[in-house]
PDB file of N, H, CA, C and O in Angstrom:
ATOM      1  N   UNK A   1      58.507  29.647  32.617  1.00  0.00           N
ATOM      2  CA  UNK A   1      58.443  28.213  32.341  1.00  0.00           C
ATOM      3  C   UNK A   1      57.336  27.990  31.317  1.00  0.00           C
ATOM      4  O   UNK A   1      56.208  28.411  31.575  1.00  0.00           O
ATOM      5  N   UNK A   2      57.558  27.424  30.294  1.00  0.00           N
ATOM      6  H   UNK A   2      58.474  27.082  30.084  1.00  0.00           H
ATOM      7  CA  UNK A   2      56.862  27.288  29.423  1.00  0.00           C
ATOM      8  C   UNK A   2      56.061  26.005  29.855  1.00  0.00           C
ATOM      9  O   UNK A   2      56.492  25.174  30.655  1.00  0.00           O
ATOM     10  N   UNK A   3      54.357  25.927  28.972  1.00  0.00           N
ATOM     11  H   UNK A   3      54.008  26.602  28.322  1.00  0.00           H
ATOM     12  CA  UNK A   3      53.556  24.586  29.245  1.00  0.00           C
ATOM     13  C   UNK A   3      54.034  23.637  29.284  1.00  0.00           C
ATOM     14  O   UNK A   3      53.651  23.091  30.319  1.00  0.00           O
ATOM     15  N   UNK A   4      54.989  22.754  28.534  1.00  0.00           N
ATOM     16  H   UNK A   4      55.300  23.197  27.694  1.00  0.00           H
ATOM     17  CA  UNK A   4      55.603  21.760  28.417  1.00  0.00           C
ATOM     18  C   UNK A   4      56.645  21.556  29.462  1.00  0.00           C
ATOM     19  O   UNK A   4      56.750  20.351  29.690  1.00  0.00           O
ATOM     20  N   UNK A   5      57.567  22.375  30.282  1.00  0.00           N
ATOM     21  H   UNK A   5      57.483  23.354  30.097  1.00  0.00           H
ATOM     22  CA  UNK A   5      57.892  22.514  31.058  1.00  0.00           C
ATOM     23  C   UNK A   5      57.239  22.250  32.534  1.00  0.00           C
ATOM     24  O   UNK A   5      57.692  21.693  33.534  1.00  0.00           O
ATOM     25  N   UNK A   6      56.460  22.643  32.361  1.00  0.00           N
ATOM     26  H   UNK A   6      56.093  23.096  31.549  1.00  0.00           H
ATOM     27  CA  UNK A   6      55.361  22.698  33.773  1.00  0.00           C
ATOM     28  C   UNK A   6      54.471  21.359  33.588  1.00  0.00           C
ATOM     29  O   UNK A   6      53.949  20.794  34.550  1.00  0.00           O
ATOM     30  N   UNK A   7      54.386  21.035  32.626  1.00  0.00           N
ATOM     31  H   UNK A   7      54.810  21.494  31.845  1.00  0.00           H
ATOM     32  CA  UNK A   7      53.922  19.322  32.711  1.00  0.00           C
ATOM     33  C   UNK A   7      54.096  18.315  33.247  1.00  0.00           C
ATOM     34  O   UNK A   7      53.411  17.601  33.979  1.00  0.00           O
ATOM     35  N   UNK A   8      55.754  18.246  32.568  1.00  0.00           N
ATOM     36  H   UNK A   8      56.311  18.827  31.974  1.00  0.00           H
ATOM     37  CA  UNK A   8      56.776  17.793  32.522  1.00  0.00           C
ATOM     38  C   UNK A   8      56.981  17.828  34.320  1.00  0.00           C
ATOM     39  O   UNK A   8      56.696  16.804  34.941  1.00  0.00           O
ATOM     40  N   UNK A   9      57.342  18.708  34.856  1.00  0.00           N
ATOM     41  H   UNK A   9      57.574  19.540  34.352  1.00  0.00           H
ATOM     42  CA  UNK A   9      57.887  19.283  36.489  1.00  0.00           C
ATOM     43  C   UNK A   9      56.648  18.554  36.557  1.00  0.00           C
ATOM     44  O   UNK A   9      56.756  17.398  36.147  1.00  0.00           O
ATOM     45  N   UNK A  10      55.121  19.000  37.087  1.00  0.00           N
ATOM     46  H   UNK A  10      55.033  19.939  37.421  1.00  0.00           H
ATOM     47  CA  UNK A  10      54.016  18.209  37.724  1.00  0.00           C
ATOM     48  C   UNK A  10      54.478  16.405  37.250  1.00  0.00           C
ATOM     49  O   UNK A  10      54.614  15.546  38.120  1.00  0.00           O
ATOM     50  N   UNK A  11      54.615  16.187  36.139  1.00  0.00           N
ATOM     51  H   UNK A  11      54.504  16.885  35.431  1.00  0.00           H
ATOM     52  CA  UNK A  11      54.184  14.675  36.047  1.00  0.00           C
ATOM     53  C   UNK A  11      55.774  13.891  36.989  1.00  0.00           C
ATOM     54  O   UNK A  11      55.758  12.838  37.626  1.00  0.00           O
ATOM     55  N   UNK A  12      56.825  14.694  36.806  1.00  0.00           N
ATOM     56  H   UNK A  12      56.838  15.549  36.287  1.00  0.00           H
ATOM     57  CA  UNK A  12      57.801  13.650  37.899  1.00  0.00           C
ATOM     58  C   UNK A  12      57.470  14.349  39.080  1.00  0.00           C
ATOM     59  O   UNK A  12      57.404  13.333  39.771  1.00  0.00           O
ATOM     60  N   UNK A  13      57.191  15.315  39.927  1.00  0.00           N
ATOM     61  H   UNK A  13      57.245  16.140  39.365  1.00  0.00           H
ATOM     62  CA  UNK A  13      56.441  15.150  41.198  1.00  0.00           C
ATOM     63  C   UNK A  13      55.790  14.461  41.315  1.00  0.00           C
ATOM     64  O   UNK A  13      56.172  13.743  42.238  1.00  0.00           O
ATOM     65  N   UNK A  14      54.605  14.029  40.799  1.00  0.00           N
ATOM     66  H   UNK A  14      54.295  14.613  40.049  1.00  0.00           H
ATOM     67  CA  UNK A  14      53.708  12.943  40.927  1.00  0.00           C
ATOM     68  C   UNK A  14      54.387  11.686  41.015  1.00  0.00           C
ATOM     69  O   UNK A  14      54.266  10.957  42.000  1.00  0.00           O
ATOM     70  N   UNK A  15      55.315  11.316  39.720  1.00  0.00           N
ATOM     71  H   UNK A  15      55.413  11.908  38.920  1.00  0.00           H
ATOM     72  CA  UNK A  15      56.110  10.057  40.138  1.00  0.00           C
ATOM     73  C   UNK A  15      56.444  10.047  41.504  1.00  0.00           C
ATOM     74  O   UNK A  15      55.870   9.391  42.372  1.00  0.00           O
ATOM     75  N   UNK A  16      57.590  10.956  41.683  1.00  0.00           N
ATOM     76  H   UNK A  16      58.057  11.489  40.978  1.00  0.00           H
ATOM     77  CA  UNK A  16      58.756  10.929  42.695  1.00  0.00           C
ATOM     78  C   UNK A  16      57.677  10.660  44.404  1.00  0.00           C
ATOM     79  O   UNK A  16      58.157   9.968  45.302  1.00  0.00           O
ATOM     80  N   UNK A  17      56.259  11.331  44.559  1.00  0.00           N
ATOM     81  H   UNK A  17      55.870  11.893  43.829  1.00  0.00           H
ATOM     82  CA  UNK A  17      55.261  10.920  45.460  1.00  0.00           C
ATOM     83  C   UNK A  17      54.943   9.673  45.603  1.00  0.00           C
ATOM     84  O   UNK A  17      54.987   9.169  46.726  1.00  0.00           O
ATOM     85  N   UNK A  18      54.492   8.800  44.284  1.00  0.00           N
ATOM     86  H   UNK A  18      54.456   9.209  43.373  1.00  0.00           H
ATOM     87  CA  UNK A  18      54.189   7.811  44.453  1.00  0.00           C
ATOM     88  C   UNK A  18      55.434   6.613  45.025  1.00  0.00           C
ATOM     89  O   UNK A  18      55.320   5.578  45.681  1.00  0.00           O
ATOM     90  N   UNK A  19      56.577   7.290  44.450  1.00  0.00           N
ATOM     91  H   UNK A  19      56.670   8.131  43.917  1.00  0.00           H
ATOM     92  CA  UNK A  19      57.454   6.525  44.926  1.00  0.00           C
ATOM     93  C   UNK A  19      58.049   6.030  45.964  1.00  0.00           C
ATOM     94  O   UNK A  19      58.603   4.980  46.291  1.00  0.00           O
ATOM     95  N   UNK A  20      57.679   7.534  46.612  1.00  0.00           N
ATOM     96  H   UNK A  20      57.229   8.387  46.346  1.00  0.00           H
ATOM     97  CA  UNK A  20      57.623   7.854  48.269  1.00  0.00           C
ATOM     98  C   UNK A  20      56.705   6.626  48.734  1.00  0.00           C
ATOM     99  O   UNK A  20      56.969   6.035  49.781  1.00  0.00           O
ATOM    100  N   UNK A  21      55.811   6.323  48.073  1.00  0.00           N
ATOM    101  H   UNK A  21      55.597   6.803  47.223  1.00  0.00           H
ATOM    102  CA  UNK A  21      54.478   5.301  49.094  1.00  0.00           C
ATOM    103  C   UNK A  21      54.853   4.299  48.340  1.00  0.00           C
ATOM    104  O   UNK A  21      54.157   3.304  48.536  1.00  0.00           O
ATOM    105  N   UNK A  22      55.522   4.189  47.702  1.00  0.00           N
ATOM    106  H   UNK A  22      56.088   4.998  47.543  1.00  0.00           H
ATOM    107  CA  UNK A  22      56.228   2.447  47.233  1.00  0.00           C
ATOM    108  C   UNK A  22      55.394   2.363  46.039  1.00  0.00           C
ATOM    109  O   UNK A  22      55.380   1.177  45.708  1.00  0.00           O
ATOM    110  N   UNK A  23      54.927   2.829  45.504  1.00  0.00           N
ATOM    111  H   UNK A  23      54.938   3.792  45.773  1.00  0.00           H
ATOM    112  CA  UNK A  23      54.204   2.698  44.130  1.00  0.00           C
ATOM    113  C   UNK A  23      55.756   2.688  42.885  1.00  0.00           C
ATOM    114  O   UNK A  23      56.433   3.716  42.923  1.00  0.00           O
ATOM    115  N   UNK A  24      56.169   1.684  41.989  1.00  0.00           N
ATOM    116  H   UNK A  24      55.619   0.849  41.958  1.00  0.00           H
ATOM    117  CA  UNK A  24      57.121   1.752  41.394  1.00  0.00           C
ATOM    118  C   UNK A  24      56.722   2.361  40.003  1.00  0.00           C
ATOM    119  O   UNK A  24      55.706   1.894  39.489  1.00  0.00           O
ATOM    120  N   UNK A  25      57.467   3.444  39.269  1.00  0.00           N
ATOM    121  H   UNK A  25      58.292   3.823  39.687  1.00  0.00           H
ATOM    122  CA  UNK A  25      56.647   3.762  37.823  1.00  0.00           C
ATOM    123  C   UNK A  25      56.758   2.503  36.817  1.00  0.00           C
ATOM    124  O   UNK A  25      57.612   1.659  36.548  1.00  0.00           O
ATOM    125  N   UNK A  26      55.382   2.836  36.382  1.00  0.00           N
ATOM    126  H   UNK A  26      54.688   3.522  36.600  1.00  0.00           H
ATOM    127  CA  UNK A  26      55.246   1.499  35.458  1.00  0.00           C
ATOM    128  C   UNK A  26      56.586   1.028  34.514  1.00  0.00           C
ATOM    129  O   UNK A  26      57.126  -0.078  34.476  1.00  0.00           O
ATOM    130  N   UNK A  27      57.028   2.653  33.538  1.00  0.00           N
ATOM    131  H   UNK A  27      56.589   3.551  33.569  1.00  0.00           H
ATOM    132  CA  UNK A  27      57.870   1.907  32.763  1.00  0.00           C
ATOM    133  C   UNK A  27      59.465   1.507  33.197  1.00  0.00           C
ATOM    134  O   UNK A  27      60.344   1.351  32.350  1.00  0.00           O
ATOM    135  N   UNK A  28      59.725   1.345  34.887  1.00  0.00           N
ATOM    136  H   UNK A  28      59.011   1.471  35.576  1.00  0.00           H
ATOM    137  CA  UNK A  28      60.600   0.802  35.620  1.00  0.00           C
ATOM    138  C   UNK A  28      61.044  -0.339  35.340  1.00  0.00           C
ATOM    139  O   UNK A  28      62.215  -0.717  35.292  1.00  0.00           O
ATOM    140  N   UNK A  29      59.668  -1.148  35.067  1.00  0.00           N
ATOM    141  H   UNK A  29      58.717  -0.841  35.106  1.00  0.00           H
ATOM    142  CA  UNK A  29      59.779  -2.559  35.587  1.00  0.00           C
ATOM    143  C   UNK A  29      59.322  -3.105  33.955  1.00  0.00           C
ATOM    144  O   UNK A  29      59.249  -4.266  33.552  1.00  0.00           O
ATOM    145  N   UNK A  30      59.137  -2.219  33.440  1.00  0.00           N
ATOM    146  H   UNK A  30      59.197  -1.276  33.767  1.00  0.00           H
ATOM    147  CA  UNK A  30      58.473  -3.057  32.139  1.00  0.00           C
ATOM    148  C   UNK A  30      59.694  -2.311  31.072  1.00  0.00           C
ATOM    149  O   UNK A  30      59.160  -1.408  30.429  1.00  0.00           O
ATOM    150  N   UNK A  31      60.707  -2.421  30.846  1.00  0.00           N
ATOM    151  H   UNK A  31      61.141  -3.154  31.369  1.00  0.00           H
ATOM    152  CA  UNK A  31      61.523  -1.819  29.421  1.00  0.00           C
ATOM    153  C   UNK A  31      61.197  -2.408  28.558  1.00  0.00           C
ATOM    154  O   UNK A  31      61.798  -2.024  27.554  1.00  0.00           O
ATOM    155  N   UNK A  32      60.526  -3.193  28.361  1.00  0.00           N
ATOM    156  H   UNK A  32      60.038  -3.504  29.176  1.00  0.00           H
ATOM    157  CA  UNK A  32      59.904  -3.871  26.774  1.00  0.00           C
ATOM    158  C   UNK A  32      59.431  -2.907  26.240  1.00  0.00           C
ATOM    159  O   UNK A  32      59.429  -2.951  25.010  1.00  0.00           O
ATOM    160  N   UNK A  33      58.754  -1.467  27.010  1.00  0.00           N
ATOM    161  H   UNK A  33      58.756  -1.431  28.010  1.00  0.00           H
ATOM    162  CA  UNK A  33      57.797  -0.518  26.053  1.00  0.00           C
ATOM    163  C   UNK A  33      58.697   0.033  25.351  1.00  0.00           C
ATOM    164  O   UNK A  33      58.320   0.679  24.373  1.00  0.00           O
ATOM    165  N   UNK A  34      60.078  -0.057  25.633  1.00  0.00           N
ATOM    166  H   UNK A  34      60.385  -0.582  26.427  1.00  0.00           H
ATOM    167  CA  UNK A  34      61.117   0.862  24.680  1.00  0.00           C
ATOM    168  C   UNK A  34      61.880   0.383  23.257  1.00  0.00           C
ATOM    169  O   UNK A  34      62.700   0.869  22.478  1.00  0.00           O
ATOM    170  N   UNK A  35      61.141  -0.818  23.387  1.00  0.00           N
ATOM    171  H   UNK A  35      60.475  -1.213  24.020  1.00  0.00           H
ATOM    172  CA  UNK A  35      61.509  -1.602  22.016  1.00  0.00           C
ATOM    173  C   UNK A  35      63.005  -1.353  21.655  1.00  0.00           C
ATOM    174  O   UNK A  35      63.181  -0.735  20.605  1.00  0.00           O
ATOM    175  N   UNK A  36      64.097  -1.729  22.347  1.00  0.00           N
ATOM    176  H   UNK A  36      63.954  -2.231  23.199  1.00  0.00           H
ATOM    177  CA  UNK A  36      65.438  -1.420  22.171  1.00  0.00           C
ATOM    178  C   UNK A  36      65.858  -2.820  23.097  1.00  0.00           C
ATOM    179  O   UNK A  36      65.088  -3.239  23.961  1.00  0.00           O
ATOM    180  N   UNK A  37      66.780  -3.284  22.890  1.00  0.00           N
ATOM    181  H   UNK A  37      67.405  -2.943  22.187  1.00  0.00           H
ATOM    182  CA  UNK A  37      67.947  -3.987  23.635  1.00  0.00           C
ATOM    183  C   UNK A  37      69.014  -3.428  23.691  1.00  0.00           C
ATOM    184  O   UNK A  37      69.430  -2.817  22.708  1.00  0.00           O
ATOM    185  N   UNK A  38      69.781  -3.501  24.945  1.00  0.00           N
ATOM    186  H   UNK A  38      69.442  -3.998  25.744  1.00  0.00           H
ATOM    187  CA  UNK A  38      71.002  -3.393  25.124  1.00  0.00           C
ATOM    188  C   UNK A  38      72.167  -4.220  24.270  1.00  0.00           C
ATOM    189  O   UNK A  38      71.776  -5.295  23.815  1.00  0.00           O
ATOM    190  N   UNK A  39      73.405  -3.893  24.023  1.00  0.00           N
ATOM    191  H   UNK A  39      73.722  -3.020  24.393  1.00  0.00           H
ATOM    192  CA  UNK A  39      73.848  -4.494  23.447  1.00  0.00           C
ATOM    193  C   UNK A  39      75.414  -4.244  23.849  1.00  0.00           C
ATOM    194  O   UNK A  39      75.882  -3.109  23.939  1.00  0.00           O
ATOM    195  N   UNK A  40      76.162  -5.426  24.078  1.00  0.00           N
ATOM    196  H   UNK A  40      75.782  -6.348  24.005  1.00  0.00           H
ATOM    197  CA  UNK A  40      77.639  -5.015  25.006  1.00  0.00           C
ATOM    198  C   UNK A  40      78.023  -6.442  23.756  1.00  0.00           C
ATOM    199  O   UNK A  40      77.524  -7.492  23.351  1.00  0.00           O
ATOM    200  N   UNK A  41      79.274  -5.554  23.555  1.00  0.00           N
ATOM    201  H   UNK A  41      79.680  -4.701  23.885  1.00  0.00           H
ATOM    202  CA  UNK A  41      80.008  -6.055  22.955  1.00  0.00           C
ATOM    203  C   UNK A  41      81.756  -5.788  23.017  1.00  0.00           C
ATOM    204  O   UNK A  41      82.131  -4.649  23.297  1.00  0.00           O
ATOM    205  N   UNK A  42      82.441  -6.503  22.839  1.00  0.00           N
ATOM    206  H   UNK A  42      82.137  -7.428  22.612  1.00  0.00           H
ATOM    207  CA  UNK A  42      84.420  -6.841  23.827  1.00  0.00           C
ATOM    208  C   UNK A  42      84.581  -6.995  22.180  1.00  0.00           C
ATOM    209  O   UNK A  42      84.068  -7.983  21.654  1.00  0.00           O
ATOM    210  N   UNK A  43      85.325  -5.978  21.323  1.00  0.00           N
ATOM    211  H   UNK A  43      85.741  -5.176  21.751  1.00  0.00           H
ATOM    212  CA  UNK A  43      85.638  -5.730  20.003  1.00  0.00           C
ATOM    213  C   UNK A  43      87.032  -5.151  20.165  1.00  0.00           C
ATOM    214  O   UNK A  43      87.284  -4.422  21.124  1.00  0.00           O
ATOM    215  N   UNK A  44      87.849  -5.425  19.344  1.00  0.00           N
ATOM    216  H   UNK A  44      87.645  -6.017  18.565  1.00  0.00           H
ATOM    217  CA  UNK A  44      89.452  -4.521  18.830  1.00  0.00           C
ATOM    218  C   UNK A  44      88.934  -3.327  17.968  1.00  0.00           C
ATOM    219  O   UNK A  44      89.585  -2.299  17.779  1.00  0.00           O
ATOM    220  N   UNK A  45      87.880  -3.539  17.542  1.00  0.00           N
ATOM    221  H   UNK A  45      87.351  -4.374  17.695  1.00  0.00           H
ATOM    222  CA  UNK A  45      87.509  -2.249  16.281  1.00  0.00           C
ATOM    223  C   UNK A  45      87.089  -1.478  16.964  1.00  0.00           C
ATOM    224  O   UNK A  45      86.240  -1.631  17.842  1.00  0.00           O
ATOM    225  N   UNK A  46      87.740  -0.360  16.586  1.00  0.00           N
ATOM    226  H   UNK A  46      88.430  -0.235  15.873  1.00  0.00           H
ATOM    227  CA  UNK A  46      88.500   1.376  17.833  1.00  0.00           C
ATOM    228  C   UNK A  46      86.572   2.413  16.566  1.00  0.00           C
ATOM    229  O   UNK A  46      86.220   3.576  16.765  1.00  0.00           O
ATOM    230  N   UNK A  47      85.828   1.379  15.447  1.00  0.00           N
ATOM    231  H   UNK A  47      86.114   0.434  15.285  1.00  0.00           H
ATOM    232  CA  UNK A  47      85.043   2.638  14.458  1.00  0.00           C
ATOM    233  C   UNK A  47      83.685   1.572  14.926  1.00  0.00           C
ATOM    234  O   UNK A  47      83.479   0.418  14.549  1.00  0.00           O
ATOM    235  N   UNK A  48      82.858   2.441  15.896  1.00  0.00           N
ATOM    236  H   UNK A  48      83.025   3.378  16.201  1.00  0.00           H
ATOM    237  CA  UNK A  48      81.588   2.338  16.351  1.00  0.00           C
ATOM    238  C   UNK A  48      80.696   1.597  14.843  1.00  0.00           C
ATOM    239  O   UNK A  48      80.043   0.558  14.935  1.00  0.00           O
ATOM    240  N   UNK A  49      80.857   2.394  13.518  1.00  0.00           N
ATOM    241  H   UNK A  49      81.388   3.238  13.443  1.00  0.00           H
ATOM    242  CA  UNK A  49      79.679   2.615  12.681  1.00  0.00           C
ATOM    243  C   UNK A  49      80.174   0.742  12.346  1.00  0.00           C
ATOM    244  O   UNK A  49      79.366  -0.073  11.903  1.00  0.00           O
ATOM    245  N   UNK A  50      81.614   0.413  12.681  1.00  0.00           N
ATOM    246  H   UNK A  50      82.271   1.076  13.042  1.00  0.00           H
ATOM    247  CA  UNK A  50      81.758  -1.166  11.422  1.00  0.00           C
ATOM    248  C   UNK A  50      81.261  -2.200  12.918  1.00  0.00           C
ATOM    249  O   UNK A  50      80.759  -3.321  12.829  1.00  0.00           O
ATOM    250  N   UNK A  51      81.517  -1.577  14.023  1.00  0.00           N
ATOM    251  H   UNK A  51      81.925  -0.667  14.095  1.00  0.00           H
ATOM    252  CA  UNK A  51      80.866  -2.579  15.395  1.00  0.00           C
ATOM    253  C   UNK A  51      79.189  -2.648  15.106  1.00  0.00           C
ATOM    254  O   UNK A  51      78.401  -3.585  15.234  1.00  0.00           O
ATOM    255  N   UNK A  52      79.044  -1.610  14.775  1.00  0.00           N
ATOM    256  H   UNK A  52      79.685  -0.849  14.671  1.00  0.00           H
ATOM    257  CA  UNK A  52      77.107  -1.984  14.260  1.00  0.00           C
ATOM    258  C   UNK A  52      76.628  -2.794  13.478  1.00  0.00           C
ATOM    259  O   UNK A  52      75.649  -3.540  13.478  1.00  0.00           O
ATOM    260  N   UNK A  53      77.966  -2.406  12.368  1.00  0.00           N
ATOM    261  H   UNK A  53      78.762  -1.799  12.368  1.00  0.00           H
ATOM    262  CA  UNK A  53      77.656  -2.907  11.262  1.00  0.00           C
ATOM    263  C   UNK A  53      77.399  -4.754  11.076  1.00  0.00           C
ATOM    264  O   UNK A  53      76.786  -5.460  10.275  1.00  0.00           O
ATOM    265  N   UNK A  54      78.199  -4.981  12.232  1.00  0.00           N
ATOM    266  H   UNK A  54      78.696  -4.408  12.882  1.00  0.00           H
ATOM    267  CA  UNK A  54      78.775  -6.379  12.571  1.00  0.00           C
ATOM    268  C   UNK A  54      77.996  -7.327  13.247  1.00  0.00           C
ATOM    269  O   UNK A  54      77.829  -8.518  12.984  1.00  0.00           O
ATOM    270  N   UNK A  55      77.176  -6.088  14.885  1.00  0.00           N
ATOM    271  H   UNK A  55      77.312  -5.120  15.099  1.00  0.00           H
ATOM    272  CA  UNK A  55      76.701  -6.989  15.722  1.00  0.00           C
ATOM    273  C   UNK A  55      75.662  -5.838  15.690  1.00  0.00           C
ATOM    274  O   UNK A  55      75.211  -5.796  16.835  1.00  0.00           O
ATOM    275  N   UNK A  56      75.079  -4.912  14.958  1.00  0.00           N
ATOM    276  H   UNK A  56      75.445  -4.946  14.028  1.00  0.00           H
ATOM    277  CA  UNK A  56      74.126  -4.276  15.418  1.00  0.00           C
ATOM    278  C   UNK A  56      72.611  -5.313  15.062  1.00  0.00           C
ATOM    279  O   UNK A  56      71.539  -5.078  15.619  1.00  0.00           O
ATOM    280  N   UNK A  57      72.706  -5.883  14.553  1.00  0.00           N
ATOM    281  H   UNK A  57      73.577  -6.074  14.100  1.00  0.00           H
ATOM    282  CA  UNK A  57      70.864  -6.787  14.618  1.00  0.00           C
ATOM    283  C   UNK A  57      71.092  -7.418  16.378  1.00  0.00           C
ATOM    284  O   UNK A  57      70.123  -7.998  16.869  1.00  0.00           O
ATOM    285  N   UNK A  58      71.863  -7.326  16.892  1.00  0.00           N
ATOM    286  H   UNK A  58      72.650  -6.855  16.494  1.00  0.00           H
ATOM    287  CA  UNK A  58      71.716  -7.863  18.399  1.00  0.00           C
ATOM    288  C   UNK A  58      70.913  -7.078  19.078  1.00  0.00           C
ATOM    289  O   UNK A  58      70.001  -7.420  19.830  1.00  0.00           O
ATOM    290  N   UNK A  59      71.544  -5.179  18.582  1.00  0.00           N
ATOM    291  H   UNK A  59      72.285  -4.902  17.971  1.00  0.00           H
ATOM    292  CA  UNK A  59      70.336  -4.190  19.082  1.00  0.00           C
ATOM    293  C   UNK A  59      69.066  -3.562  18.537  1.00  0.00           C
ATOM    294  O   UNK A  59      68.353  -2.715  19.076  1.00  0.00           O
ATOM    295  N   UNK A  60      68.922  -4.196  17.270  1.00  0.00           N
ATOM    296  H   UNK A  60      69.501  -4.884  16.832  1.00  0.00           H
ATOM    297  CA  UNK A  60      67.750  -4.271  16.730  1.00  0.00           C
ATOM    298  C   UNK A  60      66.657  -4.064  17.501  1.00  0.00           C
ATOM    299  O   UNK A  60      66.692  -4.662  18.576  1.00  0.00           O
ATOM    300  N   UNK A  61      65.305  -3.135  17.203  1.00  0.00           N
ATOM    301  H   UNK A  61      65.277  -2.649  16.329  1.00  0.00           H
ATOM    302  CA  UNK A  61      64.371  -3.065  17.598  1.00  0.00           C
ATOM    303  C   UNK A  61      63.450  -4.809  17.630  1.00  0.00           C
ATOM    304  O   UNK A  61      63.411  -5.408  16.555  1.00  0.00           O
ATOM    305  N   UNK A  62      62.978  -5.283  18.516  1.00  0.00           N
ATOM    306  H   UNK A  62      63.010  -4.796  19.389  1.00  0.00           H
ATOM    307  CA  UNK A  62      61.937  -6.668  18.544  1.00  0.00           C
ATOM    308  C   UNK A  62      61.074  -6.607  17.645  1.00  0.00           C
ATOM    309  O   UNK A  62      61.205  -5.420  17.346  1.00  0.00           O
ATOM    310  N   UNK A  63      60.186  -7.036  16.899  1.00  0.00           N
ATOM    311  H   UNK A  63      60.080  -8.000  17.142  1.00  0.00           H
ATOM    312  CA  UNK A  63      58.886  -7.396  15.715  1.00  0.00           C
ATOM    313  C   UNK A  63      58.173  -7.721  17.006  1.00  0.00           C
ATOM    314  O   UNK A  63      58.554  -8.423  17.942  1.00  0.00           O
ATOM    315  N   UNK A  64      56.884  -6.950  16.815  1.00  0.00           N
ATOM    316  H   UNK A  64      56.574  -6.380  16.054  1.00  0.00           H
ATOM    317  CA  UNK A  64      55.896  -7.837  17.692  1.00  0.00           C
ATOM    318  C   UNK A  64      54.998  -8.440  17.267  1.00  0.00           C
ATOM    319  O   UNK A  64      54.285  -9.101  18.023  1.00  0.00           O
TER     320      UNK A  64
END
């Protein structure tokens, strides 16, 4: 197992503990840190790239 590996494994044990004692992980409850929106959209157009093209500023990253 490489370092990054073994980080990685320790830091979600640690989550998955705290979770056990009701501690929720921070970025659970906060998705704002991911600067993304979801974006659902009910389209006939069968080509992803012209549905972006159309309604993708809906999933636009936020300006802060």
């Amino acid at each position: 197992m490489n370092s990054n590996a073994a980080m990685m494994r320790r830091r979600l044990l640690n989550l998955a503990r705290e979770l056990q004692q009701g501690i929720e992980p921070f970025p659970a409850s906060h998705g704002d840190i991911y600067r993304v929106r979801a974006m659902d959209v009910n389209t006939p157009v069968d080509n992803f790239d012209a549905v972006i093209a159309s309604h993708g500023i809906a999933c636009s990253p936020r300006c802060s």
